[in-house]
N, C-alpha and C positions, 0 to 999 in steps of 0.2 A: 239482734241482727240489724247492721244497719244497712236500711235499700239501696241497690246497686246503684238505683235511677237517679238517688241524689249525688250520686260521687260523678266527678267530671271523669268522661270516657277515656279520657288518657292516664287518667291517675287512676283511674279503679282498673282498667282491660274487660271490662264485663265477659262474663264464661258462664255457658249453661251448665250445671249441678244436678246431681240425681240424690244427696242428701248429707247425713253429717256420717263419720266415725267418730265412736263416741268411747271413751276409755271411765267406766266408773272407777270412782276414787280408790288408790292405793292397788289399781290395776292392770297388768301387763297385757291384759287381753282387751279387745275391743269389738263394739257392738257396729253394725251399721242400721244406720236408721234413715229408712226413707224419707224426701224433704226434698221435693224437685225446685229449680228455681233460677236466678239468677244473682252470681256471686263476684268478687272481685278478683281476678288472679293476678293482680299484683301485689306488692309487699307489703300489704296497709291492712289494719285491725279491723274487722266488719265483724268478727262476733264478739261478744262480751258474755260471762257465767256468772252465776250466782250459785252460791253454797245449797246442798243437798240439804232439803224441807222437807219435813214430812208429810204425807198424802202426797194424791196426786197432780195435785196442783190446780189451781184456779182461771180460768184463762180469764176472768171479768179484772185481773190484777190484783186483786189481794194474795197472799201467802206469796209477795216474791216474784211470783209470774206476770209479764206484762202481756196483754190480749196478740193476739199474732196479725199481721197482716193479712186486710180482706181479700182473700182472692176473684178474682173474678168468677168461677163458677158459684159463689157465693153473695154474688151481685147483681140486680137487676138494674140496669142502666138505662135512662130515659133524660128527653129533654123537656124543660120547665117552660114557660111563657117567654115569649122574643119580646124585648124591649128596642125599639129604633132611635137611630142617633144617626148627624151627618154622616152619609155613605157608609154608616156599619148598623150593626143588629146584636144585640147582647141576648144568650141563652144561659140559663142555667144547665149543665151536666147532671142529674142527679144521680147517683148512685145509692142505692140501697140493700139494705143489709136483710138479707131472704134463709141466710143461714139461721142454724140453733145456737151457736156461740157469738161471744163481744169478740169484735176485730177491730183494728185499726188504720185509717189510708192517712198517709202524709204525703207532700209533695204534688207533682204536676202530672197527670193522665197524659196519653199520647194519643192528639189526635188527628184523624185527617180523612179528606173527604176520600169517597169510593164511587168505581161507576161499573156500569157493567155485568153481566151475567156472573162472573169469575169475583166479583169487586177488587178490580184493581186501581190503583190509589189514584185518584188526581192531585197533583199539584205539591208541593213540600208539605211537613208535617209541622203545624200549627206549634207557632213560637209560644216558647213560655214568658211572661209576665208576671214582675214580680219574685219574693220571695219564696223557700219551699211551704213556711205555714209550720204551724205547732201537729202533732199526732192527733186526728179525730177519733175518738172511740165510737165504735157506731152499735148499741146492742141490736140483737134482733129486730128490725122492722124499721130500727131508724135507717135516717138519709143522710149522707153530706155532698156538697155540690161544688162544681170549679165552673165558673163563669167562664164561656166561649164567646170571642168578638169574632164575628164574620164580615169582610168588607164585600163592599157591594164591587161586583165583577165590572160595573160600567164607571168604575172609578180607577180602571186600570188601560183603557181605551183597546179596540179587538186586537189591533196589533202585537199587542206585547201582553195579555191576555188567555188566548186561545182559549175563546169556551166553551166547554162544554157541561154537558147534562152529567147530571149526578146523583145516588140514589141514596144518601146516607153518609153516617161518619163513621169509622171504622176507631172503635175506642179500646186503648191500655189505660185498663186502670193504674197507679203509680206502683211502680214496682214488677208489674205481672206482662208474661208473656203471651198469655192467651187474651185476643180478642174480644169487643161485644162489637156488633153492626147495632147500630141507633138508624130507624128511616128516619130521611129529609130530605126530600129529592128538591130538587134545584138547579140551578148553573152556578157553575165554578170557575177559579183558571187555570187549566191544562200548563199553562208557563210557569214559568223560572219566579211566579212573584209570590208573596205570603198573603193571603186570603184568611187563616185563621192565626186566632192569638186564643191562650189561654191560660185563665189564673190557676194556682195551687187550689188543692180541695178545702176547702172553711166547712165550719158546720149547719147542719140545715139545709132546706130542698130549695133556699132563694136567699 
């Protein structure tokens, strides 16, 4: 299956799914199989098959089967050591694999800061940087991480700015619909300007 999130939103139409119908071979009947998610409803190929193997298949990738995307309930998300730079701050994203199976993250998490009781979003949602990156397998326990640039909000002057307080970053893993909150409370910019940048996921927690 290839993710929604790397296909450009005009070309893919992105459309929430509730799973596949699946017609086993040499048959006129069809199963449906649960598989919530996000897909493309325009005219372009996002799944690919491979021929019926026997057993049940191996999700670590042997026997044919490729490990499935890490979902986010099977992900503990946290940030790594801040590194400072002219008017910006580098974090690592970590994400880690807390599930019993190998999964895989490719591409660029969706992130952006939150304020608030409710945490509703301050500011646009952090540019990506960079290319999507090769597939990380991550087994159980491992991490892979996507470096976050934060620019410093006094590098945008109040005016054009508007700051305010903030209590975290509100994180899509690549591909996934469902949230994590990361705390980092801070000041942000409420304006029209870009305060976060972020790379594709690499592997490793740095």
């Amino acid at each position: 299956m290839t993710d929604a999130g790397l296909v450009e939103r005009d070309v893919c139409d992105p459309t929430e799914v509730r799973g596949f119908r699946v017609y086993p071979p040499r048959s006129e009947g069809a199963a449906y199989v649960p598989s919530p998610g996000i897909s493309c409803a325009a005219d372009i190929s996002t799944i690919r098959v491979r021929t019926v193997l026997p057993g049940r298949g191996d999700l670590s990738g042997q026997a044919g089967v490729d490990p499935p995307r890490c979902t986010t309930a099977s992900l503990a998300v946290t940030l790594g050591a801040t590194e400072g730079a002219a008017g910006s701050s580098y974090q690592p994203l970590v994400f880690t694999n807390t599930g019993s199976a190998v999964c895989t993250l490719q591409g660029f998490p969706r992130v952006s800061h939150v304020a608030g009781d409710y945490g509703h979003q301050v500011g646009p949602v952090a540019t990506e940087t960079g290319g999507p990156g090769s597939p990380v397998e991550l087994a159980p326990g491992d991490s892979a991480h996507a470096t976050v640039r934060t620019a410093d909000p006094d590098a945008f002057g109040p005016g054009r700015c508007d700051p305010t307080a903030v209590r975290g970053l509100r994180v899509y893993p690549p591909g996934e619909s469902a949230a994590a909150f990361v705390p980092r409370s801070g000041t942000s910019c409420a304006g029209d300007v870009v305060t976060l940048r972020v790379r594709s996921v690499r592997p490793g927690s740095e």
